[in-house]
PQR file of N, CA, C, O and H, with PARSE charges and radii, in Angstrom:
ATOM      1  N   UNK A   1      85.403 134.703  95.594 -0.4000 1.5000
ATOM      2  CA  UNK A   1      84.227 133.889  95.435 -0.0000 2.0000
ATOM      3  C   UNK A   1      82.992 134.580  96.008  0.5500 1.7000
ATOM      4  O   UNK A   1      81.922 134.269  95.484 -0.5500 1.4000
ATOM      5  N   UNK A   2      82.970 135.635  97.188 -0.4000 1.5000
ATOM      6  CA  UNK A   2      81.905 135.845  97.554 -0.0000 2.0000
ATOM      7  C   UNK A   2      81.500 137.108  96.880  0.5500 1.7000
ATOM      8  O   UNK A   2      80.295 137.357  96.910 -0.5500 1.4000
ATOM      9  H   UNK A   2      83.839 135.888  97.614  0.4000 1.0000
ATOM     10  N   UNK A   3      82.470 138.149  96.135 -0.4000 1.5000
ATOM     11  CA  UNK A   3      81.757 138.834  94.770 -0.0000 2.0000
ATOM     12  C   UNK A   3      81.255 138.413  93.906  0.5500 1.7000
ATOM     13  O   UNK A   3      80.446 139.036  93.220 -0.5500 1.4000
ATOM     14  H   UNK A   3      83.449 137.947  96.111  0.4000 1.0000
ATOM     15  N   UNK A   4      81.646 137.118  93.696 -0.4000 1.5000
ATOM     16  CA  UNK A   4      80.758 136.150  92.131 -0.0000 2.0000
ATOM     17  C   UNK A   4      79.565 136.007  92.704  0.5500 1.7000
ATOM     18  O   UNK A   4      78.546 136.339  92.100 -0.5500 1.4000
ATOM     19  H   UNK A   4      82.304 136.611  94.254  0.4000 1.0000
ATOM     20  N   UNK A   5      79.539 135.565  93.773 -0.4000 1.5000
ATOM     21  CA  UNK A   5      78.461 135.513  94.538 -0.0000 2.0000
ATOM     22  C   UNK A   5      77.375 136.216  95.157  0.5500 1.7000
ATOM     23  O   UNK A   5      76.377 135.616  95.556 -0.5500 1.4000
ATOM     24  H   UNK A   5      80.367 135.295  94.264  0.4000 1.0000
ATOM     25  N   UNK A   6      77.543 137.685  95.275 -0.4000 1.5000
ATOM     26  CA  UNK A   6      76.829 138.479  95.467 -0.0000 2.0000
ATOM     27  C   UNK A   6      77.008 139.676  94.792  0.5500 1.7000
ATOM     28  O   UNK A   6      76.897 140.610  95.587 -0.5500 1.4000
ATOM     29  H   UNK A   6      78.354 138.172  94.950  0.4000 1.0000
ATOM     30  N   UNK A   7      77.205 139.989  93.829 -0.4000 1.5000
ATOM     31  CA  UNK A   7      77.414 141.451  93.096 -0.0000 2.0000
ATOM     32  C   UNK A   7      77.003 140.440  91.423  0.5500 1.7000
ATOM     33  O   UNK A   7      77.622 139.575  90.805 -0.5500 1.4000
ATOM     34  H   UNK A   7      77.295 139.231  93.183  0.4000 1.0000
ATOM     35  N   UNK A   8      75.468 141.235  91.182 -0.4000 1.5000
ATOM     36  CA  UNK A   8      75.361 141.000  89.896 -0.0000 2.0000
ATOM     37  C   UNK A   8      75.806 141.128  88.893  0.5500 1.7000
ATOM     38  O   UNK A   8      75.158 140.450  88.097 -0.5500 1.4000
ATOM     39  H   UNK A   8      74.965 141.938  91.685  0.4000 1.0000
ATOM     40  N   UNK A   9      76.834 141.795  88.283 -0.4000 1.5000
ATOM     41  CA  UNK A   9      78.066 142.528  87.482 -0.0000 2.0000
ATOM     42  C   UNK A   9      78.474 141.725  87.461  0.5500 1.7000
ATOM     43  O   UNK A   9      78.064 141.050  86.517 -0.5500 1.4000
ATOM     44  H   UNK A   9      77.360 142.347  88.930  0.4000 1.0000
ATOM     45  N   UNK A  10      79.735 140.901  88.479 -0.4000 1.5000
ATOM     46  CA  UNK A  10      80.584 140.213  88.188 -0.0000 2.0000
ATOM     47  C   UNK A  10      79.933 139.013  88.402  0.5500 1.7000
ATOM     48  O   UNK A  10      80.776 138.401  89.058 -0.5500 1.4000
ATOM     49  H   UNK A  10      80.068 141.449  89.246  0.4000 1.0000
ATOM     50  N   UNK A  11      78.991 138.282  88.278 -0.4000 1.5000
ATOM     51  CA  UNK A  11      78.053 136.918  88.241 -0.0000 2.0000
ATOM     52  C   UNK A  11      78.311 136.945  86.573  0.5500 1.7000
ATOM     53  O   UNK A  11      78.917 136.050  85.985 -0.5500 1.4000
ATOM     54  H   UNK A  11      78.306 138.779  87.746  0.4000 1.0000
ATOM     55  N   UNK A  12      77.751 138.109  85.935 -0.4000 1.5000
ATOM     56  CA  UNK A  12      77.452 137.966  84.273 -0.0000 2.0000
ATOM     57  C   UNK A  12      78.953 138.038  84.302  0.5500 1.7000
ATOM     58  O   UNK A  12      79.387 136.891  84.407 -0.5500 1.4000
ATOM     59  H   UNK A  12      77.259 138.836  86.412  0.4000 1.0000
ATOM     60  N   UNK A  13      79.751 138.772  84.260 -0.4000 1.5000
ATOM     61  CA  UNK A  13      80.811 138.651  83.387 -0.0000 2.0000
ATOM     62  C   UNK A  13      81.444 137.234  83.944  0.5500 1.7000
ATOM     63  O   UNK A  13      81.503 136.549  82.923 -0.5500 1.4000
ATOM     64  H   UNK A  13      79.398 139.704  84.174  0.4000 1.0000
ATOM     65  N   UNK A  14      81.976 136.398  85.096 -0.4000 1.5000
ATOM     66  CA  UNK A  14      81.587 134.958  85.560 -0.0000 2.0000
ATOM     67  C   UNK A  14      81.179 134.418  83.967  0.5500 1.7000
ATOM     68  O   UNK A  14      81.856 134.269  82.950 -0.5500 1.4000
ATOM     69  H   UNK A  14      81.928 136.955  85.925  0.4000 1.0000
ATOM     70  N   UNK A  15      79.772 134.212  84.274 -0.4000 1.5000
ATOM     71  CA  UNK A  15      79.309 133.573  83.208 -0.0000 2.0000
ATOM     72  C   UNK A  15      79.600 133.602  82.252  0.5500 1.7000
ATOM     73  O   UNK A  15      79.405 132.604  81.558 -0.5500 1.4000
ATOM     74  H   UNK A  15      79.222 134.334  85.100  0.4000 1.0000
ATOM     75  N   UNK A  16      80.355 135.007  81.581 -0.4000 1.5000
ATOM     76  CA  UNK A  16      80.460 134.790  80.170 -0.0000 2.0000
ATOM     77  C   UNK A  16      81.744 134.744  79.691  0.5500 1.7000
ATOM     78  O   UNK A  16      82.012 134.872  78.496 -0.5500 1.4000
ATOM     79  H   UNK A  16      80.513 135.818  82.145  0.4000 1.0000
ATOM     80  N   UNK A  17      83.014 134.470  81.057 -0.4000 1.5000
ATOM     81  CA  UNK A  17      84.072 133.938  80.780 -0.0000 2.0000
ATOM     82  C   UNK A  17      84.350 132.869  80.939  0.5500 1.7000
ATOM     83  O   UNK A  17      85.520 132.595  80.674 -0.5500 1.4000
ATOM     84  H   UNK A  17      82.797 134.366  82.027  0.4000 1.0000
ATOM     85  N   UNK A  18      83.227 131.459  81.561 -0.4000 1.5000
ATOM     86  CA  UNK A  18      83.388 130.687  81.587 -0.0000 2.0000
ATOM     87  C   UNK A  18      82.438 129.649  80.958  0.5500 1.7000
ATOM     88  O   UNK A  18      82.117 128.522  81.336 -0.5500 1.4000
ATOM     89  H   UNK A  18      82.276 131.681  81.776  0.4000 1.0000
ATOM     90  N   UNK A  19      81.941 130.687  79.427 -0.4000 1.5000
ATOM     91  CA  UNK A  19      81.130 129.592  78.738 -0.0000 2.0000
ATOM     92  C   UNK A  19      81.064 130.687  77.232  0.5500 1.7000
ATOM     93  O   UNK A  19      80.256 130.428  76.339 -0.5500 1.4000
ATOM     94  H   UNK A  19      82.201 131.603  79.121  0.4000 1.0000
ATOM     95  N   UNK A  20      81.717 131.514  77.162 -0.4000 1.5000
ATOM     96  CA  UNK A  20      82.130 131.585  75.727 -0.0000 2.0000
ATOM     97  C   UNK A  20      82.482 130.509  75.262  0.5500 1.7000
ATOM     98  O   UNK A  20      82.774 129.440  75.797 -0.5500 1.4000
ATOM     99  H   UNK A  20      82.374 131.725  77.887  0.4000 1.0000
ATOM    100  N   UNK A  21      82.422 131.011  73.698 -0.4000 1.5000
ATOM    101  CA  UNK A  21      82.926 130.032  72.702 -0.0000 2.0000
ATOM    102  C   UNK A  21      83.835 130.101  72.497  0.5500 1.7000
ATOM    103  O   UNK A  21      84.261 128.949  72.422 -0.5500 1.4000
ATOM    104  H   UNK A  21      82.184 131.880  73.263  0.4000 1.0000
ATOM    105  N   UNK A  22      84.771 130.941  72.271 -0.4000 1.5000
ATOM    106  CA  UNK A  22      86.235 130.699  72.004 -0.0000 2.0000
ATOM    107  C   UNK A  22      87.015 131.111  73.271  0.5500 1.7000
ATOM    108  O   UNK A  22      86.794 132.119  73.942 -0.5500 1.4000
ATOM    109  H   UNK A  22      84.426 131.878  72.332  0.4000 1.0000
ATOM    110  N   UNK A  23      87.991 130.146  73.503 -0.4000 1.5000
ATOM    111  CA  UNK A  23      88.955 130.431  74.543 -0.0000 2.0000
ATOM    112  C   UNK A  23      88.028 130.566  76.000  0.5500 1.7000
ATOM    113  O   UNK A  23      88.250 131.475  76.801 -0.5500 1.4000
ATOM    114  H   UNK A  23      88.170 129.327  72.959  0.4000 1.0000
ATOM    115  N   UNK A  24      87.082 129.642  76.193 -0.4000 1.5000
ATOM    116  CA  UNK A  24      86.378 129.452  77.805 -0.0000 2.0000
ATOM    117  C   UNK A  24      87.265 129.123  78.766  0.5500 1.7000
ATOM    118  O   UNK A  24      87.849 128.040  78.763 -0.5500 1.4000
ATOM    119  H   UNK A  24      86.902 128.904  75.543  0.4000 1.0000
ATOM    120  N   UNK A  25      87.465 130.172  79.808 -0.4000 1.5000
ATOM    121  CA  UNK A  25      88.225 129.857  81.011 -0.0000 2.0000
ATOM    122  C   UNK A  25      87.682 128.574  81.773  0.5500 1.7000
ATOM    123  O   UNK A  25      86.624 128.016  81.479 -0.5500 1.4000
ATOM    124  H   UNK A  25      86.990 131.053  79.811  0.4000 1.0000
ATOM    125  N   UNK A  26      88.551 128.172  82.801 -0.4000 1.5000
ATOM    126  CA  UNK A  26      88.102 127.496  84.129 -0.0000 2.0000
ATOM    127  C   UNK A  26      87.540 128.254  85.038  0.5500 1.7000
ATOM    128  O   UNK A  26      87.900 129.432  85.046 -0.5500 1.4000
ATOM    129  H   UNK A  26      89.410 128.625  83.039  0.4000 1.0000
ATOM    130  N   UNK A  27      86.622 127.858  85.943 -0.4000 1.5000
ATOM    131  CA  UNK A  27      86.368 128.756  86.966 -0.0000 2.0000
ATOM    132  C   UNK A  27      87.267 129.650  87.909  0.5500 1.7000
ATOM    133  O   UNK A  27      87.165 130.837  88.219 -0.5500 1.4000
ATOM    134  H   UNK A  27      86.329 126.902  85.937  0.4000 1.0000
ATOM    135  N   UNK A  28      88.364 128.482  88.329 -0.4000 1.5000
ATOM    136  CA  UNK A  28      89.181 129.380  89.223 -0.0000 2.0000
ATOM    137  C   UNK A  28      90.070 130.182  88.082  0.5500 1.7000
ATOM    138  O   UNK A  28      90.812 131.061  88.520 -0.5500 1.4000
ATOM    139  H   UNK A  28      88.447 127.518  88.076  0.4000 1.0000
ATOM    140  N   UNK A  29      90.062 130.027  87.123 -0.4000 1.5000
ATOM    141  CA  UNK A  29      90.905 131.170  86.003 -0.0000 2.0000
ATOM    142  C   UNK A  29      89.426 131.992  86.002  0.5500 1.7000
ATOM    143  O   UNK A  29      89.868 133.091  86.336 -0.5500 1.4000
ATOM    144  H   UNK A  29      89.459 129.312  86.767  0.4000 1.0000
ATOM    145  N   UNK A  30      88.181 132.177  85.875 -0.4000 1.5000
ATOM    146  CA  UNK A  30      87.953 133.432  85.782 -0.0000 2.0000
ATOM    147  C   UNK A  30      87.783 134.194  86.912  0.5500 1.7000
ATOM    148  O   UNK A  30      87.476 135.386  86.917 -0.5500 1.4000
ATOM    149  H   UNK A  30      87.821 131.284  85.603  0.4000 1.0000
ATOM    150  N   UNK A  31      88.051 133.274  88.180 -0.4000 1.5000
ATOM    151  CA  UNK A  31      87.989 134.233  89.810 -0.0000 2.0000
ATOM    152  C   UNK A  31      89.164 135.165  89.460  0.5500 1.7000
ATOM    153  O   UNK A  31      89.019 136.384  89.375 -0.5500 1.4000
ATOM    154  H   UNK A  31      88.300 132.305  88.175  0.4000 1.0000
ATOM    155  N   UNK A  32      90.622 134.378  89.211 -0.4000 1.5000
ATOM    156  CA  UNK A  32      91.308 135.901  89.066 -0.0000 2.0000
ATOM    157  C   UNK A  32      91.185 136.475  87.792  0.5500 1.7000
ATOM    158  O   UNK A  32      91.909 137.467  87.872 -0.5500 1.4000
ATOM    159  H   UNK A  32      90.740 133.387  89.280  0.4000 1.0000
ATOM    160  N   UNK A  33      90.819 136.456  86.935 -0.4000 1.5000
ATOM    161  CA  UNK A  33      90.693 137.899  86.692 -0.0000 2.0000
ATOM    162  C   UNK A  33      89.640 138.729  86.893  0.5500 1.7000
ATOM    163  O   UNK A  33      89.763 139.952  86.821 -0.5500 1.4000
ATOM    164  H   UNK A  33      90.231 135.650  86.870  0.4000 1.0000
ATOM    165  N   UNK A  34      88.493 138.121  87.167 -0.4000 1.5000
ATOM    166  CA  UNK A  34      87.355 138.960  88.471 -0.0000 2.0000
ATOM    167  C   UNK A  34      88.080 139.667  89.377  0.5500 1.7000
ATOM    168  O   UNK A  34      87.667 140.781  89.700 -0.5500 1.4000
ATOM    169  H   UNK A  34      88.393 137.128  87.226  0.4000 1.0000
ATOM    170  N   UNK A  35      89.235 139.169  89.921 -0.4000 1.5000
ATOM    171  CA  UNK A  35      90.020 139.774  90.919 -0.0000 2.0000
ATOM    172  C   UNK A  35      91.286 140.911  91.018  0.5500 1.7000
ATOM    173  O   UNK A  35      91.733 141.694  91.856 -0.5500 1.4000
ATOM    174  H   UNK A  35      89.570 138.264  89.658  0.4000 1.0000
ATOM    175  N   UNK A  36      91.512 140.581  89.915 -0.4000 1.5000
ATOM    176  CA  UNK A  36      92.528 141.351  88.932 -0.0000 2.0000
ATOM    177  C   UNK A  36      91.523 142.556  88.229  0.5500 1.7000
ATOM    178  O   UNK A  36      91.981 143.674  88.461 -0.5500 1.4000
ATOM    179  H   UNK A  36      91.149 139.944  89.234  0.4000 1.0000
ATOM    180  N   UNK A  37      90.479 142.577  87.564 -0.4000 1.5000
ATOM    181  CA  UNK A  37      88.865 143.520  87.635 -0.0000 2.0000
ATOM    182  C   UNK A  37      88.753 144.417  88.881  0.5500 1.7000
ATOM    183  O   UNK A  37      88.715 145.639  89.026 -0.5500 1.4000
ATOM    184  H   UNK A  37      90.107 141.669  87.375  0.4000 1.0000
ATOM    185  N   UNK A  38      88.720 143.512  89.613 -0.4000 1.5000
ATOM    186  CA  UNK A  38      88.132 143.866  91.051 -0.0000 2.0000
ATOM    187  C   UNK A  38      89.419 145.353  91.371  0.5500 1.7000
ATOM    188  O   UNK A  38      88.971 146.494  91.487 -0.5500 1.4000
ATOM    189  H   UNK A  38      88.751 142.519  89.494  0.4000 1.0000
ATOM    190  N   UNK A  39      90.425 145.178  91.438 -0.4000 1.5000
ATOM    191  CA  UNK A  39      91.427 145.508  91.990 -0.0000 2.0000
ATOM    192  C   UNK A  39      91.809 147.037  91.081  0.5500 1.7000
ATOM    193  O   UNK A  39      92.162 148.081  91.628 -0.5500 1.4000
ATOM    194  H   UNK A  39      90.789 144.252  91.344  0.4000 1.0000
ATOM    195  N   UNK A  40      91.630 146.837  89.566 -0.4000 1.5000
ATOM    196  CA  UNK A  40      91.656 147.965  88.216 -0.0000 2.0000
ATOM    197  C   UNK A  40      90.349 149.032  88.869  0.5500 1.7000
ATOM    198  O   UNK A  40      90.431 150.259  88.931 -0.5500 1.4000
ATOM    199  H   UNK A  40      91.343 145.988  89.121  0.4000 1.0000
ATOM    200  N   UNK A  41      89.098 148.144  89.343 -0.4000 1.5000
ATOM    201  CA  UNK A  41      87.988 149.254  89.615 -0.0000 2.0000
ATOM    202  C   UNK A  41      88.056 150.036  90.795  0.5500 1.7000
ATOM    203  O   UNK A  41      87.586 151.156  90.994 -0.5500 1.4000
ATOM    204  H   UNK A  41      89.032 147.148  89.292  0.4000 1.0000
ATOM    205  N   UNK A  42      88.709 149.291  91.558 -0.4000 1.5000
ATOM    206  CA  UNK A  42      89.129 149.978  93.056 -0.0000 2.0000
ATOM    207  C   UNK A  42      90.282 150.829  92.783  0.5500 1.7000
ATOM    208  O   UNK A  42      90.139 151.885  93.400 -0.5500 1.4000
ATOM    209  H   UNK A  42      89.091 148.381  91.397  0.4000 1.0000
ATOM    210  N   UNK A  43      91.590 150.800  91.975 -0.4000 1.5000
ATOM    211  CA  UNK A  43      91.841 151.638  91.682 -0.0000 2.0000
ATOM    212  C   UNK A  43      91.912 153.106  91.025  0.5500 1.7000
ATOM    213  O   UNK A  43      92.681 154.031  91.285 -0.5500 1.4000
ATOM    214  H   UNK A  43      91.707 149.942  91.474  0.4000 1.0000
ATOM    215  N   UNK A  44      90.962 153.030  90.179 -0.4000 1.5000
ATOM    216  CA  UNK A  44      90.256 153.798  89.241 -0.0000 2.0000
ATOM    217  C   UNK A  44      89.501 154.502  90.324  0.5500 1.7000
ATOM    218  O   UNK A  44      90.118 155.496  90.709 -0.5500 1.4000
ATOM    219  H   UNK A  44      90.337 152.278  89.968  0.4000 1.0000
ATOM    220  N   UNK A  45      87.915 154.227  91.181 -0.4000 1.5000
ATOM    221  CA  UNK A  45      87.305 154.916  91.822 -0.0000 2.0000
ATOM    222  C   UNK A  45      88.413 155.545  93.007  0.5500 1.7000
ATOM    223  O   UNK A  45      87.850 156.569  93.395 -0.5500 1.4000
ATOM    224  H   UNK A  45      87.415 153.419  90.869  0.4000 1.0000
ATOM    225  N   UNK A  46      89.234 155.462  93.480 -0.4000 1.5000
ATOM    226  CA  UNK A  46      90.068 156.316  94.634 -0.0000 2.0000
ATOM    227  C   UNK A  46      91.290 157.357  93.753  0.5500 1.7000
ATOM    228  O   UNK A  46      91.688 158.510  93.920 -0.5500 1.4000
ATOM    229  H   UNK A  46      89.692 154.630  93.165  0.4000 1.0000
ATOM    230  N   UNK A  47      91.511 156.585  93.056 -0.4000 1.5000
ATOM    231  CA  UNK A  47      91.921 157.820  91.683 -0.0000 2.0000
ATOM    232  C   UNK A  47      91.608 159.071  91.392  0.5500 1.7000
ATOM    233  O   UNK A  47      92.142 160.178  91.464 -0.5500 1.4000
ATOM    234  H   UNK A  47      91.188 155.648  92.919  0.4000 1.0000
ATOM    235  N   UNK A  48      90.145 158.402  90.888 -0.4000 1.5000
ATOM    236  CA  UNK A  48      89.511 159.331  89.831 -0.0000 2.0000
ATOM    237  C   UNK A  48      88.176 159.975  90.707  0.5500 1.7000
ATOM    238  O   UNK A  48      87.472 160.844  90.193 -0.5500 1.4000
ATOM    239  H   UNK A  48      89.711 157.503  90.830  0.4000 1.0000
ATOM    240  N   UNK A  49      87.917 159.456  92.065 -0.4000 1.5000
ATOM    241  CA  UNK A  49      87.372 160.209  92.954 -0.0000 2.0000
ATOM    242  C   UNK A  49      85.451 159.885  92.290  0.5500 1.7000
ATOM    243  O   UNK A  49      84.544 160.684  92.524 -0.5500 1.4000
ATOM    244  H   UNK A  49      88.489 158.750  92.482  0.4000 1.0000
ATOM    245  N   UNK A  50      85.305 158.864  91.667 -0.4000 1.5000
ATOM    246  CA  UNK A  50      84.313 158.429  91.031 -0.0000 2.0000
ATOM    247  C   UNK A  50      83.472 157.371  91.884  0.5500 1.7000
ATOM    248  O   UNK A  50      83.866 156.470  92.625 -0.5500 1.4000
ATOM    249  H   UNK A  50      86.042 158.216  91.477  0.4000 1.0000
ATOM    250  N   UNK A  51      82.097 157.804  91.511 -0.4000 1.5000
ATOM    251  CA  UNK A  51      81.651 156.674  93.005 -0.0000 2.0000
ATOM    252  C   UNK A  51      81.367 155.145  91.807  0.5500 1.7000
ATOM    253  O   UNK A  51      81.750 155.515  90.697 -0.5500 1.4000
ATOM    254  H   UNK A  51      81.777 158.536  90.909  0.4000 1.0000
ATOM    255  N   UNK A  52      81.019 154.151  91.759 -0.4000 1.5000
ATOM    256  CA  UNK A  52      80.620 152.968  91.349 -0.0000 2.0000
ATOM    257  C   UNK A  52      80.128 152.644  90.549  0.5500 1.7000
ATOM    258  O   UNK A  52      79.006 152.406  90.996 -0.5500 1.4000
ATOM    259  H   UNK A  52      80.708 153.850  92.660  0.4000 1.0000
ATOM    260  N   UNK A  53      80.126 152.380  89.361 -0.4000 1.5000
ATOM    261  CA  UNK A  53      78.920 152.175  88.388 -0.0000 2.0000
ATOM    262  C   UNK A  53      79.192 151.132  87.086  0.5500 1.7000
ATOM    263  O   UNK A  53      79.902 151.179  86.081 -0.5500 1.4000
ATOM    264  H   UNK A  53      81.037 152.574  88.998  0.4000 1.0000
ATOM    265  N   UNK A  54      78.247 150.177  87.654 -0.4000 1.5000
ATOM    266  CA  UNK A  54      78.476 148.547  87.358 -0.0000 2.0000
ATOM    267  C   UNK A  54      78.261 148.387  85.606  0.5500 1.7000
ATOM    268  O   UNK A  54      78.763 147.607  84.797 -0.5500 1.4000
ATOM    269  H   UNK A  54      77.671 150.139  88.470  0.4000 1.0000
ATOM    270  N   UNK A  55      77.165 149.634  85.445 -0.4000 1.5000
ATOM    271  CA  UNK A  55      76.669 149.984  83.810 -0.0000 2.0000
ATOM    272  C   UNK A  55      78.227 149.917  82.862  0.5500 1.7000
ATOM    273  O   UNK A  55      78.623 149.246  81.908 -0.5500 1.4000
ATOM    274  H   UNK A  55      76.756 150.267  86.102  0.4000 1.0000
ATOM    275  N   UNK A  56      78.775 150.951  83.680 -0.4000 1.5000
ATOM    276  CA  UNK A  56      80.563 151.304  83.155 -0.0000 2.0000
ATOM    277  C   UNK A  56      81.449 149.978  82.980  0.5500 1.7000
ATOM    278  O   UNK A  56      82.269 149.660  82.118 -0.5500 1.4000
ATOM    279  H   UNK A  56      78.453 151.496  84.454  0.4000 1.0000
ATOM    280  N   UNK A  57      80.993 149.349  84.083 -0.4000 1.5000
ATOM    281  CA  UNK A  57      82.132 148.109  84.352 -0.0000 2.0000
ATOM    282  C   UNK A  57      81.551 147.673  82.786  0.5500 1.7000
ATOM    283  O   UNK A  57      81.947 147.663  81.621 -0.5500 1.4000
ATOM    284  H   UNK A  57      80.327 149.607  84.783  0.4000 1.0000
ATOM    285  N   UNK A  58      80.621 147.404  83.400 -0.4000 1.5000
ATOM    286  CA  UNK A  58      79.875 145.878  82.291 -0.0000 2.0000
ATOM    287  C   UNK A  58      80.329 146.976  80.406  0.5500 1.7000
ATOM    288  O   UNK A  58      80.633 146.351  79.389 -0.5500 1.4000
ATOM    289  H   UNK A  58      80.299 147.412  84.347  0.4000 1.0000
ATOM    290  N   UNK A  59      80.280 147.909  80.422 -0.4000 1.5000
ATOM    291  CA  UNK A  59      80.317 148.320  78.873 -0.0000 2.0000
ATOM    292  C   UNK A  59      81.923 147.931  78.429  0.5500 1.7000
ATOM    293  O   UNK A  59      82.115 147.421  77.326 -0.5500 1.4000
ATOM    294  H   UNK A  59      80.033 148.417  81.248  0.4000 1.0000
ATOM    295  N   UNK A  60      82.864 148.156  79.191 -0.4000 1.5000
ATOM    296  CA  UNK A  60      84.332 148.139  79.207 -0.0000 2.0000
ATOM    297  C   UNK A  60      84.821 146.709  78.694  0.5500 1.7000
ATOM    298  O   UNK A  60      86.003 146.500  78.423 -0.5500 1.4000
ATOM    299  H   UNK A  60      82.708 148.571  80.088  0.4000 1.0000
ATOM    300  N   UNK A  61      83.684 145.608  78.566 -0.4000 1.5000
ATOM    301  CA  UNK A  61      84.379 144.357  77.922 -0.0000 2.0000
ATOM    302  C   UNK A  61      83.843 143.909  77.343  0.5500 1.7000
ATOM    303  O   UNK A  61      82.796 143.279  77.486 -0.5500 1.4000
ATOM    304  H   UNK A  61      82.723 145.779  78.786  0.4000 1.0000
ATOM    305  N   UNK A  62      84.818 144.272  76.040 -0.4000 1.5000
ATOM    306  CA  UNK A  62      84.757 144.193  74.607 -0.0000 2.0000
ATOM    307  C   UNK A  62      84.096 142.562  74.368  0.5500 1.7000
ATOM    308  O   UNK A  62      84.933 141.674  74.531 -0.5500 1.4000
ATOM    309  H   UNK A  62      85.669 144.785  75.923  0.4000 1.0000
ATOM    310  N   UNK A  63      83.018 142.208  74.087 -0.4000 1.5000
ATOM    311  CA  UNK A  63      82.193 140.696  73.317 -0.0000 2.0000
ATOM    312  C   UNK A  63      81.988 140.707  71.904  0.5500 1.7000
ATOM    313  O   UNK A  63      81.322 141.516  71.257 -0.5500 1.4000
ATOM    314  H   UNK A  63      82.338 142.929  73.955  0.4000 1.0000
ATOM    315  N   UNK A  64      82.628 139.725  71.498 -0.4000 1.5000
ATOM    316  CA  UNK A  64      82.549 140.319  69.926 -0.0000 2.0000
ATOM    317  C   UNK A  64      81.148 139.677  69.504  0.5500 1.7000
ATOM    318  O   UNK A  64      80.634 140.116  68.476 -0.5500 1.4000
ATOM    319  H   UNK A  64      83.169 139.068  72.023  0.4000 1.0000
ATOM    320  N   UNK A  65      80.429 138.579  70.280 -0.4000 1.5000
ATOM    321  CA  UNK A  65      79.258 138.392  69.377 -0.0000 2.0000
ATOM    322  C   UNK A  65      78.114 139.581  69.769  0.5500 1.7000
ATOM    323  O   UNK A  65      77.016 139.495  69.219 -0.5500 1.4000
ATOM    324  H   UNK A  65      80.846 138.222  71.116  0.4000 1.0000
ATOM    325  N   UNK A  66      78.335 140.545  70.594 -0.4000 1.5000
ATOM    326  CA  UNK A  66      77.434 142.038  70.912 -0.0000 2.0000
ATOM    327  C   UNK A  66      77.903 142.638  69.809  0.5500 1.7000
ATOM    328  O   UNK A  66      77.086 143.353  69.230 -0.5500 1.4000
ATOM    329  H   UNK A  66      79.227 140.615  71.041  0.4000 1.0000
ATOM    330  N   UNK A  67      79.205 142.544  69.248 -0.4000 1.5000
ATOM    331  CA  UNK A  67      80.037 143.552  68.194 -0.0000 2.0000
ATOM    332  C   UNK A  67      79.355 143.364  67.126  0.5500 1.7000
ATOM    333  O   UNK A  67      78.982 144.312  66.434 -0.5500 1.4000
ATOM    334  H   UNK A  67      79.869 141.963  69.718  0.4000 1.0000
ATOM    335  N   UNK A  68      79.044 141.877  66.785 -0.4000 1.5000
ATOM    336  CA  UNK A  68      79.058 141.477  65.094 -0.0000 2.0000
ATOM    337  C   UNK A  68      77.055 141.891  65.529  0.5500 1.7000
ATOM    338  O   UNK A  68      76.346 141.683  64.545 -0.5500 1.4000
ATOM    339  H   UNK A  68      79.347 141.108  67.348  0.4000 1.0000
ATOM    340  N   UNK A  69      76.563 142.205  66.322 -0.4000 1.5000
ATOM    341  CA  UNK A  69      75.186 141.817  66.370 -0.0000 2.0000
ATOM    342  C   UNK A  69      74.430 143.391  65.730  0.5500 1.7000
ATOM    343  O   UNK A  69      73.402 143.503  65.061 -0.5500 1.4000
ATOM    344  H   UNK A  69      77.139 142.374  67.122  0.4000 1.0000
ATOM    345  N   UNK A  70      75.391 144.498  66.235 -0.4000 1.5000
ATOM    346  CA  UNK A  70      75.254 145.963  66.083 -0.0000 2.0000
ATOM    347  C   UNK A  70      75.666 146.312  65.076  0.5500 1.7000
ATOM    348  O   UNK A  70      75.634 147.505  64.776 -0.5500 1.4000
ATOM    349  H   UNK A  70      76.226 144.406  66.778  0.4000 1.0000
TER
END
């Protein structure tokens, strides 16, 4: 809750798993997979020796009304 809360990245994606149109989560269903997110990016940066970059996060999930818009 306190990444939804303070990291702008995961506020939008928040928002746009819990007010899409098809298939809208509950809130506490989109904390975990914010958290389950959370956990893929922390693995990845100690991995891959990569420092942070929220641009990356945010491109990585696929919205199909961005899809049909391009």
């Amino acid at each position: 809750m306190p990444l939804v809360a303070n990291n702008k990245g995961f506020q939008e994606l928040h928002s746009y798993y819990t007010t899409r149109s098809q298939n809208p989560l509950k809130k506490k269903q989109s904390l975990v997979l914010l958290s389950c997110k959370l956990i893929r990016v922390f693995f990845a940066l100690l991995t891959k020796g990569i420092a942070y970059d929220p641009d990356k996060m945010m491109n990585d999930i696929k919205r199909p009304l961005l899809q049909e818009a391009a």
